[in-house]
C-alpha positions in Angstrom: -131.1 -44.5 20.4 -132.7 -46.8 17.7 -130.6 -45.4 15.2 -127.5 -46.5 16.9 -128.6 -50.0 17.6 -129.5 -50.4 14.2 -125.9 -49.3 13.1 -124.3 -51.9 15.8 -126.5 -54.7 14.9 -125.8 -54.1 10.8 -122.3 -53.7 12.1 -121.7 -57.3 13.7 -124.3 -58.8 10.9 -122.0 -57.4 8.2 -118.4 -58.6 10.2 -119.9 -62.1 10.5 -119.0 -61.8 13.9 -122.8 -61.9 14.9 -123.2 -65.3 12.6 -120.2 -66.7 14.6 -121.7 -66.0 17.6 -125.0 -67.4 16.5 -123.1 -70.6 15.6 -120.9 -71.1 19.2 -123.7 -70.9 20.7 -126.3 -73.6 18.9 -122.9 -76.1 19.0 -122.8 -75.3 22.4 -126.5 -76.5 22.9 -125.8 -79.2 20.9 -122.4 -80.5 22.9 -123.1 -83.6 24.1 -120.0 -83.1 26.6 -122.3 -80.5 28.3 -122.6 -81.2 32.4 -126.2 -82.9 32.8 -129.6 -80.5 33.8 -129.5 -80.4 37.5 -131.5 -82.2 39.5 -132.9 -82.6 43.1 -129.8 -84.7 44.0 -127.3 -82.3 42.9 -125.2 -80.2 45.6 -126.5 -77.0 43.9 -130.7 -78.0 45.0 -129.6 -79.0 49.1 -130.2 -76.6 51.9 -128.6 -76.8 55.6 -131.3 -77.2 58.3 -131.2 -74.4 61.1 -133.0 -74.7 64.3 -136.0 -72.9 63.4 -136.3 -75.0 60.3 -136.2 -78.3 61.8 -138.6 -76.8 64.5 -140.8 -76.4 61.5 -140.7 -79.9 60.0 -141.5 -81.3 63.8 -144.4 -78.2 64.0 -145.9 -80.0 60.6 -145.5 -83.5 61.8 -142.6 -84.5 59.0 -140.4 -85.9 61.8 -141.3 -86.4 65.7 -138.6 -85.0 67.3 -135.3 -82.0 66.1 -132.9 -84.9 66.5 -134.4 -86.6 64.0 -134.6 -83.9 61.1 -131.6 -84.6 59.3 -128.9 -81.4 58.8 -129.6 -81.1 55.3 -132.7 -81.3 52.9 -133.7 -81.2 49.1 -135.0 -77.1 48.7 -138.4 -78.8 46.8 -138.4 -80.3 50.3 -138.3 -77.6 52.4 -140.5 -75.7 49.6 -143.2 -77.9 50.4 -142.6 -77.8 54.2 -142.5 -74.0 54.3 -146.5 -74.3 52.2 -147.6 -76.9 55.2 -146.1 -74.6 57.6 -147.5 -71.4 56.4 -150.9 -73.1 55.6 -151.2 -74.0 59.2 -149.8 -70.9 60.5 -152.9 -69.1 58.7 -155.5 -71.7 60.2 -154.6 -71.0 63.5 -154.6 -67.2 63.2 -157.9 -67.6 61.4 -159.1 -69.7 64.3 -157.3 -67.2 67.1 -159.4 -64.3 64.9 -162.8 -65.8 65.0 -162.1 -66.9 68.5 -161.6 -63.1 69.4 -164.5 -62.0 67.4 -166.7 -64.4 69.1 -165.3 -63.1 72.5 -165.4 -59.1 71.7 -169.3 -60.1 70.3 -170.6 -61.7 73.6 -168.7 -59.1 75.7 -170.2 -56.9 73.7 -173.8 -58.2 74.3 -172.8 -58.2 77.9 -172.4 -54.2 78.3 -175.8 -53.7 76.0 -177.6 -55.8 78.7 -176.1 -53.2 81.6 -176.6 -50.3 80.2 -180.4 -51.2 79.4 -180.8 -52.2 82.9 -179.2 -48.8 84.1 -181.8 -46.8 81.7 -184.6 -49.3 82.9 -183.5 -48.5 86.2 -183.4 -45.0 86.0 -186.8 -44.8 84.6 
């Protein structure tokens, strides 16, 4: 397989056509005419807001109410809001956890206490 990749690549090198190829491509990175880098404000970087995303950015406090999230955002903007949303997501099921641990330990302590009362009882 080597072999044959090697006869291509001397192939093309030997044409020129691999040098031409070389050469269309540094004058295309050096075209000035070239369309500018993207940015943030470009249509290419905006997402539509669905329901469930604008009930996130209320959820994380960005805006107060749905009908003031507007129908489209920046994605770094929604990026970040997703990281809020997830980051509070996790504290409350961290918080719901320990809550429940909490619970299943006292209830826990609860049916000890019987059942050494039923043993005392029984002696």
């Amino acid at each position: 397989m080597t072999s044959q990749m090697s006869r291509v690549y001397c192939l093309l090198s030997n044409s020129g056509i691999l040098k031409r190829h070389l050469a269309s491509e540094v004058q295309k990175a050096n075209n000035p005419s070239a369309p500018p880098a993207r940015t943030s404000g470009t249509p290419q970087d905006v997402v539509r807001m669905t329901a469930g995303r604008k009930r996130m950015f209320v959820l994380t406090g960005i805006y107060k109410s749905m009908k003031d999230a507007p129908d489209v955002v920046s994605t770094t903007t929604l990026a970040r809001n997703m990281d809020k949303f997830r980051v509070r997501v996790s504290l409350v099921i961290m918080g719901a956890c320990a809550l429940g641990a909490l619970f299943s330990i006292s209830l826990a302590k609860g049916v000890v206490v019987k059942l050494e009362e039923e043993r005392d009882a029984k002696q």
